[in-house]
C-alpha positions in Angstrom: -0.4 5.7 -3.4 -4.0 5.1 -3.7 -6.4 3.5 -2.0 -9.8 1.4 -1.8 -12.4 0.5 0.7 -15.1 -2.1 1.0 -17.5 -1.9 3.0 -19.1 -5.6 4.3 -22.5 -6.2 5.5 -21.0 -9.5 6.9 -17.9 -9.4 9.6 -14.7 -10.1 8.6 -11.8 -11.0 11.1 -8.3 -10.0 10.3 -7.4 -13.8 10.1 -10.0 -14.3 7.8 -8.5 -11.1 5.4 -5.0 -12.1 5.7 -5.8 -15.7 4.1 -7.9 -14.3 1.4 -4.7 -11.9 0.8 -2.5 -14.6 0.3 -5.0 -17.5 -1.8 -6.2 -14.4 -4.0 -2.3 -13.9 -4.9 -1.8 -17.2 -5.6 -4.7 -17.3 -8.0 -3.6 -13.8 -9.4 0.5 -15.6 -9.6 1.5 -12.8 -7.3 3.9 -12.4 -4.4 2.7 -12.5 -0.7 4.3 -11.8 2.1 3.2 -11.3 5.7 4.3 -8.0 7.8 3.3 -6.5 11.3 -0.4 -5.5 10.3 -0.6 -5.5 6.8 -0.3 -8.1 4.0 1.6 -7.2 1.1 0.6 -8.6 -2.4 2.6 -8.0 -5.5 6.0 -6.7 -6.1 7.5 -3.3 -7.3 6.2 -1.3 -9.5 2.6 -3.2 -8.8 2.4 -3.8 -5.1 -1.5 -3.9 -3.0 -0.8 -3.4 0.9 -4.1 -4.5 3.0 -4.3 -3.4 6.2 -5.3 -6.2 8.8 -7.3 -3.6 11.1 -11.0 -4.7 9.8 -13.3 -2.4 12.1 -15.8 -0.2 10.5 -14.7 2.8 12.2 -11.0 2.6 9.7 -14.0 3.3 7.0 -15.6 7.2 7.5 -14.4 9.9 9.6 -18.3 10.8 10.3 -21.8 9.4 11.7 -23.3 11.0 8.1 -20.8 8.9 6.2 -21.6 5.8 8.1 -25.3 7.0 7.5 -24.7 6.8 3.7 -22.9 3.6 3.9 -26.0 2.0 5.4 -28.5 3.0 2.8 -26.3 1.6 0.3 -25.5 -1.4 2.1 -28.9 -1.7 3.2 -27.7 -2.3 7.0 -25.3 -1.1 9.2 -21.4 -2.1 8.1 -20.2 -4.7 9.8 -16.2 -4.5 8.9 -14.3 -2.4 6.8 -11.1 -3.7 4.2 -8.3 -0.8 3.3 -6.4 -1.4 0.7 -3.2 0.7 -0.5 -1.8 0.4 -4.1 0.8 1.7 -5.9 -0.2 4.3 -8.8 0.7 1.8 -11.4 -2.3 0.7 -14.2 -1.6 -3.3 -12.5 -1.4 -2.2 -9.4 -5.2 -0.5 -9.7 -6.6 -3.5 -11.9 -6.4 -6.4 -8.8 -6.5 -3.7 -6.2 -10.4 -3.2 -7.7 -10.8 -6.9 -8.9 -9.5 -7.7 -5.5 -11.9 -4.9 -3.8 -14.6 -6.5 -6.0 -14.1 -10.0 -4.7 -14.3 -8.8 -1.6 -17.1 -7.6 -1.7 -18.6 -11.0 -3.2 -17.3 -12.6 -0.6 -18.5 -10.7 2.6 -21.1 -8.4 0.9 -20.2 -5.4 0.4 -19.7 -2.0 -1.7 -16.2 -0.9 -2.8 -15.5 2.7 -1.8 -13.6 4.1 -4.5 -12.9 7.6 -2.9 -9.6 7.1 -2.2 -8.7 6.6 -5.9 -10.8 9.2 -7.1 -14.1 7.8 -7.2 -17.3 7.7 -4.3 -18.7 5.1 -3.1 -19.4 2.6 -5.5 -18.4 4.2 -7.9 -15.4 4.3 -9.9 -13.7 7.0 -11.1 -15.4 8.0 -14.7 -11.7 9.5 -16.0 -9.6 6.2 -15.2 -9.6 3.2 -17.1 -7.7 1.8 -14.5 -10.5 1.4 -12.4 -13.4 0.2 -15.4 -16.6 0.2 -14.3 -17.8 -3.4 -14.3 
């Protein structure tokens, strides 16, 4: 599994994330389902998993990555989306087009990290993850 981050300038509730989660997989003519803490969107081999938990502190480990986040952001953070995905090519296109919206949606910046990238920034090496 990989996974993505973004980042939001503006505060999103984990009510709020898991109806986005389930309208963005109807628009995508995905599966969604409902579990304790996560919402699951997809099905095997191509399967997102975003965690509910939307406080900024599930985002950096330390006060200089929180530091870097706000220069990019241009404020301080004010939640944080994880999402998991499978390591299949689908499975990384709508987690990032996914990742992407959010960040539309609630202003923010994708951290790509998790899947091999920084912070907005996608990996270089992986067409799975293009850059625009």
């Amino acid at each position: 599994m990989r996974d993505l981050g973004v980042f939001t300038s503006k505060p999103i509730s984990s009510d709020e994330l898991v109806e986005f989660a389930c309208a963005y997989a109807r628009r995508a003519g995905r599966s969604f389902e409902k579990r304790s803490e996560v919402s699951v969107v997809g099905t095997p081999p191509d399967v997102l998993y975003l965690a509910d938990a939307t406080a900024v502190q599930n985002g950096y480990f330390a006060e200089e990555e929180k530091a870097v986040v706000t220069a990019r952001l241009g404020a301080d953070p004010a939640g944080y989306v994880s999402i998991h995905f499978t390591s299949s090519d689908a499975a990384a296109g709508l987690a990032d087009e996914m990742a992407k919206e959010i960040g539309r949606l609630w202003e923010g910046i994708v951290d790509y990290s998790g899947a091999g990238g920084q912070l907005g920034v996608p990996p270089a090496t992986n067409a799975r993850l293009p850059m625009s």
